[in-house]
N, C-alpha and C positions, 0 to 999 in steps of 0.2 A: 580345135575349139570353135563351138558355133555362137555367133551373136544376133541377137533379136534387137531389133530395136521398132520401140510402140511410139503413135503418134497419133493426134486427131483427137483428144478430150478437150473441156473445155468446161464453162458454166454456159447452161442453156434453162430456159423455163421448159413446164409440163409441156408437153404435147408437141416439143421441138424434135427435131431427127440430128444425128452425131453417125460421123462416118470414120470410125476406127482403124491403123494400117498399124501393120508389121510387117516388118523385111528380117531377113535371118542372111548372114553373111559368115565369111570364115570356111571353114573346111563342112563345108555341105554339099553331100554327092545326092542326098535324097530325103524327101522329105514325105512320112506318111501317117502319123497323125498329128493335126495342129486343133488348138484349144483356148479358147476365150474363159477366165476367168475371173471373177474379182473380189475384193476385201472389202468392206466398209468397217467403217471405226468400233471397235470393241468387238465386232465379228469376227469369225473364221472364215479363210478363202474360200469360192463357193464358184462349182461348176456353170458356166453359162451356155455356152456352144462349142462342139465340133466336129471336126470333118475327117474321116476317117479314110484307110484303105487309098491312101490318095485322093480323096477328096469323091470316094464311090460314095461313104455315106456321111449324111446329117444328123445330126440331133441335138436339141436343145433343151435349157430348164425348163419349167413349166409356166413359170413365173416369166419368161421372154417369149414364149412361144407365139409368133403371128405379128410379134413386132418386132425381133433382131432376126440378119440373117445372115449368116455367114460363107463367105465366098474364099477361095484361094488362085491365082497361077503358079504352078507349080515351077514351072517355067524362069519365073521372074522370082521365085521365092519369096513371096510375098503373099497376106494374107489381109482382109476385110471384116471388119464385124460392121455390118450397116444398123445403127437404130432408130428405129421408128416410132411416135410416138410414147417417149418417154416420161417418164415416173419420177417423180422426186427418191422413190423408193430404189433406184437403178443407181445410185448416188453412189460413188465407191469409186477407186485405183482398179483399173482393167489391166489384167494380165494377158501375156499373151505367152503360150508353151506349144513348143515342137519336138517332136519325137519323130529320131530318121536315123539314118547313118551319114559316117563320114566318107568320105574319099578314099582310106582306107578300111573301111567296111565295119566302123565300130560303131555301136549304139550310142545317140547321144539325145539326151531329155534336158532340154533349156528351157529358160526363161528370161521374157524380157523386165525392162524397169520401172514399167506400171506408168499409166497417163491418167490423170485425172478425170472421172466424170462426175460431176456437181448440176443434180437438175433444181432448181426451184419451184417452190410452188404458185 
């Protein structure tokens, strides 16, 4: 069993930065793709960034692009959404999902329990 656990939301005004973490713990041999996403109220969860391949590649929404950026150690298992210049509109519970294998070599898609992000205007 893999566990994620999200940290680093908070209420900030427009134009503040927020520095996102997640660790993933439990029977994890490997981790190769991790993924930022979030919900806001009455919406559907909605992709924001991730890092693929072991963290060969990047990509993000459109709607984040040039202001979040996401990082990982593979190492420490653990992962970063850095945000920059935020938006009231960026307002929502951040997920955080990893996709690896265990220890004994079996596929495993988690997620974590969501951190609050609240920007004001």
């Amino acid at each position: 069993q893999v566990q994620l656990v999200e940290s680093g939301g908070g209420l900030v005004q427009a134009g503040a930065s927020l520095r996102l973490s997640c660790s993933a713990s439990g029977n994890v041999f490997r981790i190769n793709d991790l993924g930022w996403y979030r919900q806001a109220p009455g919406n559907q969860r909605e992709f924001v960034a991730k890092s693929t391949q072991g963290g060969v590649y990047t990509n993000y929404a459109d709607s984040v692009k040039g202001r979040f950026t996401i990082s990982r150690d593979n190492a420490k298992k653990s992962a970063w959404l850095q945000m920059n210049n935020l938006e009231p509109e960026d307002t929502a519970v951040y997920y955080c999902n990893v996709e690896g294998f265990t220890r004994d070599l079996r596929e495993y898609n988690s997620w974590g329990q969501g951190t609050q992000v609240t920007v004001s205007s």
